[in-house]
Residue, then its C-alpha position, 0 to 999 in steps of 0.5 A: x370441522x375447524x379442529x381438523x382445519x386448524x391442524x394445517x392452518x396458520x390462521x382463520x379469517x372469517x369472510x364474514x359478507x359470505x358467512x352471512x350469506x350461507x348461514x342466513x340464507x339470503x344473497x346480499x344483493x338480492x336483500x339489500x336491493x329488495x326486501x332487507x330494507x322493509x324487514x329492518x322498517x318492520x322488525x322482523x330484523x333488528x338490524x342489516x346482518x350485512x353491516x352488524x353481525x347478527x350475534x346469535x346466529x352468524x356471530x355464534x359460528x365465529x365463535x364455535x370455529x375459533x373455539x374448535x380451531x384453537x383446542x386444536x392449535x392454542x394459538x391460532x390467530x383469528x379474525x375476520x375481514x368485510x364490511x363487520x370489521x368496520x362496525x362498532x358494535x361488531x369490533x365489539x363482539x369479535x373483542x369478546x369471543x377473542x379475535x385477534x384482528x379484524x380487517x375491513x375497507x380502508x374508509x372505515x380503518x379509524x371507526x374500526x381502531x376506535x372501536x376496537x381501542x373501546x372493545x379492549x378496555x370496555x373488556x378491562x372494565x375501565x369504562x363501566x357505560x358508553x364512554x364512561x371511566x372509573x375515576x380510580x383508573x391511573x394507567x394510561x389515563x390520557x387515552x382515555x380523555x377521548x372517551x370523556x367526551x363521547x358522553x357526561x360520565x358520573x364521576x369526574x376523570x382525575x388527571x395523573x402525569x402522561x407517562x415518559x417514553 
């Protein structure tokens, strides 16, 4: 169905709260003040689907309508807004399956830049592990000081001159 949606769409965002909802089959509210806590404890669910998207299943639907959506319009934009736009790891996957924005509550907009920030060149391969650099890297390295320091990377960072604007 998003092909034929697609035809008259200028964009899709993916209320990702409410996706959640329908294609997990449980209410938010009812969860998280119930029995979400006690499956997350117990491993029934490795983690909130409310606040990290749940890959194989909600993530996948992301990903089969913008995939439909843009063989009908190649460039369709795409993202997704709540409370998954501001989660790493979500940012993360939306990166992968191609999303062009994500949009969530303004206390988490600078989690949600990082991330994507990290996404995008996690994606290039200029960082091989969490927060890693390939010492060889020369283009822009000065952005990449901030991610020396979320851990000890193998191999030590080489200095190039920050680029004149």
């Amino acid at each position: 169905m998003a092909d034929q949606i697609a035809e008259y769409a200028d964009f899709f965002s993916f209320g990702t709260n409410d996706l959640t909802q329908t294609g997990v089959g449980i209410s938010r509210d009812d969860a998280e003040n119930g029995f979400l806590t006690q499956y997350v404890t117990s491993k029934v669910l490795e983690r909130n689907p409310f606040e990290s998207i749940d890959v194989d299943g909600v993530g996948q639907l992301v990903e089969i309508g913008v995939a439909k959506g843009r063989s009908v319009k190649p460039r369709l934009k795409a993202g997704v807004c709540g409370e998954h736009g501001g989660d790493p790891d979500s940012v993360e996957f939306f990166q992968s399956v191609g999303l062009d924005y994500v949009s969530c509550s303004p206390y988490r907009v600078p989690i949600a830049r990082f991330a994507a920030a990290k996404a995008v060149l996690k994606q290039r391969g200029l960082i091989f592990s969490e927060g890693c650099v390939p010492a060889s890297s020369r283009a822009g390295t000065h952005v990449f000081h901030e991610f020396r320091m979320l851990e000890k990377c193998p191999e030590p960072l080489q200095r190039s001159p920050v680029p004149s604007v």
